[in-house]
C-alpha positions in Angstrom: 16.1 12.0 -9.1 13.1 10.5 -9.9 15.0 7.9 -12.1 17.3 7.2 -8.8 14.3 6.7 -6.8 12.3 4.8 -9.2 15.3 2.2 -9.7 16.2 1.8 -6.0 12.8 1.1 -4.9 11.4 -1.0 -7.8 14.4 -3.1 -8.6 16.1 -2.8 -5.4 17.8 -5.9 -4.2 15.8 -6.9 -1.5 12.7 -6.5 -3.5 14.1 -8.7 -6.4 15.2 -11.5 -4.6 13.4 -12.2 -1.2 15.1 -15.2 -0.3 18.6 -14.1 -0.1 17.5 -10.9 2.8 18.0 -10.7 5.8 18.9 -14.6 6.7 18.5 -13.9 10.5 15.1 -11.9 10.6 13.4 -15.0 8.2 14.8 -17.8 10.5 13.4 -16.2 13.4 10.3 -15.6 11.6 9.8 -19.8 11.0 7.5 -19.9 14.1 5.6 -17.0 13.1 4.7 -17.6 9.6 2.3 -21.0 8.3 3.0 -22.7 5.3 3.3 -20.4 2.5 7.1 -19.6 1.7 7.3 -15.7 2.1 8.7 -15.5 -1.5 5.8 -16.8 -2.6 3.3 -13.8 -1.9 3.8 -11.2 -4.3 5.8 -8.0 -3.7 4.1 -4.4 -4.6 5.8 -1.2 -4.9 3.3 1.5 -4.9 4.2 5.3 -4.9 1.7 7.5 -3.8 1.8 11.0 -5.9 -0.7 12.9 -3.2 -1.2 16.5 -4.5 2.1 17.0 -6.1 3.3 17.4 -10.1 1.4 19.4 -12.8 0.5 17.8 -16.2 3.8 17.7 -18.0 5.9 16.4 -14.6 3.3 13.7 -14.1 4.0 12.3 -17.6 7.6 12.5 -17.1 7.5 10.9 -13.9 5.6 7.9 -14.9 7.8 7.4 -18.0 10.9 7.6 -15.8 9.2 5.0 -13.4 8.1 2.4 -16.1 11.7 2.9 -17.3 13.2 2.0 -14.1 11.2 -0.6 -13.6 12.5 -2.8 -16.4 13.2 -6.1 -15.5 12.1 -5.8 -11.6 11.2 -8.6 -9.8 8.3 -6.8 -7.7 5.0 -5.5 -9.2 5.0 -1.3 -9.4 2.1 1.1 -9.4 2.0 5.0 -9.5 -0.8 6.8 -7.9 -1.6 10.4 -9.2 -3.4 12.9 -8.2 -6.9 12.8 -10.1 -6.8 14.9 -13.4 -3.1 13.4 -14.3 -4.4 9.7 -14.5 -5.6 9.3 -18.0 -2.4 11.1 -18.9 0.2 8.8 -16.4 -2.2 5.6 -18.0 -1.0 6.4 -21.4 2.3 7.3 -20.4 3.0 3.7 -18.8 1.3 1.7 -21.7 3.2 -1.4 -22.7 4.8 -1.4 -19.6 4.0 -3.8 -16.2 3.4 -0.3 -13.7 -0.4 -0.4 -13.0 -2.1 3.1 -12.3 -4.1 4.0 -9.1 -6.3 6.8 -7.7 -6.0 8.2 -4.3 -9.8 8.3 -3.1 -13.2 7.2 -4.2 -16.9 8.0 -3.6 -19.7 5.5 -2.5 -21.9 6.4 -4.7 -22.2 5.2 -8.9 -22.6 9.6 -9.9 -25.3 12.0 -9.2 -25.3 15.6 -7.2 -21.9 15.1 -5.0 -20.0 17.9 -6.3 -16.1 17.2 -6.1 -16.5 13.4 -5.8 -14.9 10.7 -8.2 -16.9 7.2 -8.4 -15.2 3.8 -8.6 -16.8 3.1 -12.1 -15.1 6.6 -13.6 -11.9 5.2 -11.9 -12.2 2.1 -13.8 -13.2 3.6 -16.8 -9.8 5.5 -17.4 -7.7 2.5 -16.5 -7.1 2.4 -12.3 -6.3 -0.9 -11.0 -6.0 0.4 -7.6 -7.7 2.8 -5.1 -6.4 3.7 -1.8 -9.1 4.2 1.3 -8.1 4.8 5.2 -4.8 6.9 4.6 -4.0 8.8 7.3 -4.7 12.3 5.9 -7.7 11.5 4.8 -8.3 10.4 8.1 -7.1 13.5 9.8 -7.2 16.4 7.4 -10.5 15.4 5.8 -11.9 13.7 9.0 -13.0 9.9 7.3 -14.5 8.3 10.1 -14.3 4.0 9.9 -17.9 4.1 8.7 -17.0 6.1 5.7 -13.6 4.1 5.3 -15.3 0.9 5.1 -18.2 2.2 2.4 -15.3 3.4 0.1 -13.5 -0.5 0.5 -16.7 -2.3 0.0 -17.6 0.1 -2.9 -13.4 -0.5 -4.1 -14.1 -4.2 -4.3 -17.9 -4.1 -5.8 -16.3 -2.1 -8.6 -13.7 -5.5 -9.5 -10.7 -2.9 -8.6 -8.2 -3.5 -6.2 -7.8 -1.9 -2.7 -5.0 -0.5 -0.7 -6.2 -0.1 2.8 -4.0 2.0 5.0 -3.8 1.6 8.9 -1.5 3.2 11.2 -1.3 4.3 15.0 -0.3 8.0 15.8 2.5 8.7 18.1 1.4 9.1 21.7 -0.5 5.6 20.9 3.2 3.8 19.9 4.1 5.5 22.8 1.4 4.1 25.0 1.8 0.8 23.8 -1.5 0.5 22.1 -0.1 -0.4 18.5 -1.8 -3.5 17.9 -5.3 -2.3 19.6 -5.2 0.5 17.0 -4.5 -1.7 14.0 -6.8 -4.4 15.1 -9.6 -2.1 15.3 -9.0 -0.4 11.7 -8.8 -3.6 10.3 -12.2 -4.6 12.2 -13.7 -1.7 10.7 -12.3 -1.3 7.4 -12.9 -4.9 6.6 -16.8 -5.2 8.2 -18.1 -6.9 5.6 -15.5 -8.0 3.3 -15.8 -11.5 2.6 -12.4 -13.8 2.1 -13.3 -14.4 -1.3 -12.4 -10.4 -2.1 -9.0 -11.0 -0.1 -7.2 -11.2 -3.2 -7.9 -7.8 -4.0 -6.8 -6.5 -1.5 -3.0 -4.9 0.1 -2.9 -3.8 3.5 -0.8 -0.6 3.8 0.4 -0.2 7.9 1.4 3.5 8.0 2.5 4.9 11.4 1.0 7.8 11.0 4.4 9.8 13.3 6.3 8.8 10.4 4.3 9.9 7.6 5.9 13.1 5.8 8.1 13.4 9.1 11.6 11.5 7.8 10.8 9.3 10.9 11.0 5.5 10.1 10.0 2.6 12.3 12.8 0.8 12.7 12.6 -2.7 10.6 12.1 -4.4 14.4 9.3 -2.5 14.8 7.8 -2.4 11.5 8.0 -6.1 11.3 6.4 -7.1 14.8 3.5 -4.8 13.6 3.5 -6.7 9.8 3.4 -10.0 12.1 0.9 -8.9 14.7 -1.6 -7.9 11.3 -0.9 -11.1 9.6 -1.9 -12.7 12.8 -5.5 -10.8 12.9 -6.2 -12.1 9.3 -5.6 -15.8 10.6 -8.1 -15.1 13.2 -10.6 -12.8 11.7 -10.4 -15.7 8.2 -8.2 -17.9 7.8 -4.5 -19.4 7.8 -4.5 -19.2 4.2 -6.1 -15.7 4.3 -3.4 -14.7 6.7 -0.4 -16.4 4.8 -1.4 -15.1 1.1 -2.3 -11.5 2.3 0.1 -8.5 1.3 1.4 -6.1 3.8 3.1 -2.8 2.9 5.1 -0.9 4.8 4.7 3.1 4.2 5.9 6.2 6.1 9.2 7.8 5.1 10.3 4.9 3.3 13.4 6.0 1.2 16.2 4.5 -1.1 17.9 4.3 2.1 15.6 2.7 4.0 13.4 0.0 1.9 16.5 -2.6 1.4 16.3 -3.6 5.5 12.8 -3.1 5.7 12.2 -5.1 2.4 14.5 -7.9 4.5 11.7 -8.2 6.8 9.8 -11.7 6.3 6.3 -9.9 6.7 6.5 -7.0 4.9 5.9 -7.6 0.9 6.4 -3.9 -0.3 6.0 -0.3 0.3 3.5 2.3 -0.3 5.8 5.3 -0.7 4.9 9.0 -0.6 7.4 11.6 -0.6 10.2 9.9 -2.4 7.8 8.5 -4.9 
């Protein structure tokens, strides 16, 4: 299984070669999008692990993935839990998956009991850290504040960041999609300057499709993807805008990634269960 999903999702078609998806959805992006070709910005495969395989699964897992990911076009990064990352590092060595943790601290050490800082992260091998996922939002209560002291912190470290956004239900429902995104980003990003752009991947994660086999359907995932790549044109720059990448997360499957991967503005997938 993990194999199958590994290989669909790292080396799927879509992901490989850009320019041949979805001919329709990028022609009728041309007035959206500015300058930079959309197979120019890089595509990133990311599966988040969240509190799931023991020691010897996590090793197996990350062989399986670097295996699969022979020869894929799009860049691929595992992200386990916490005590299996030294462990998944070695177990992906020689390979081109990069290794990621699922939270940080703000601080550099001292008395927070339970906390991981950004220089421990670095020090084992992470190239990524995600901040702003939805259930550390909700189940652990991460306020924007907090969210944006954990980026910052991300980027001081040199690592790169994987900001997640996402609206809940009732506020897709209400209409309020974009206001909710906008005002992540606003937050999330206080501070960042364009210069640390390049480090970081936006991850838009309805939150109602999260762990729910939901999916946004590739209209609606895309029109979100557009509407953020818009704010980063206004909030920095064009250029800003054009180079940033945008995943799309919640629910993606082997199913599912090929038509969303067609979409012009999304350029990968942060994937959870199926990872």
């Amino acid at each position: 299984r993990a194999v199958a999903v590994a290989t669909a999702l790292a080396a799927c078609p879509a992901c490989a070669f850009r320019p041949t998806a979805s001919v329709a959805r990028r022609a009728a992006a041309t007035t959206r999008l500015a300058p930079m070709n959309m197979a120019d910005r890089p595509v990133l495969i990311a599966g988040n692990w969240k509190m799931n395989t023991d020691a010897d699964s996590a090793v197996a897992l990350a062989k399986a993935v670097a295996e699969a990911s022979k020869g894929a076009k799009a860049g691929v990064a595992v992200i386990p839990p916490f005590p299996f990352i030294p462990a998944v590092k070695a177990a992906v060595a020689g390979s081109t998956v990069a290794v990621g943790a699922q939270d940080c601290w703000t601080e550099d050490g001292g008395a927070f009991t339970g906390a991981v800082s950004t220089g421990m992260l670095a020090s084992v091998g992470c190239e990524y850290v995600l901040t702003g996922h939805s259930e550390r939002r909700s189940v652990f209560k991460e306020d924007d504040a907090l969210i944006n002291a954990k980026t910052r912190k991300v980027l001081a470290q040199g690592l790169k960041v994987i900001l997640c956004i996402g609206e809940q239900k009732e506020e897709r429902e209400g209409g309020t999609t974009n206001k909710v995104v906008a005002q992540q980003l606003d937050a999330g990003l206080k501070g960042v300057p364009e210069s640390d752009l390049a480090r970081v991947v936006i991850a838009y994660e309805p939150v109602w499709a999260i762990g729910t086999g939901l999916t946004a359907t590739p209209d609606q995932a895309q029109d979100t993807h557009a509407f953020i790549r818009s704010w980063f044109a206004k909030a920095y720059s064009q250029g800003a805008a054009d180079a940033m990448v945008i995943q799309y997360g919640g629910s993606v499957t082997p199913e599912t990634v090929d038509e969303l991967m067609a979409c012009p503005d999304i350029d990968g997938a942060l994937v959870g269960g199926a990872s």
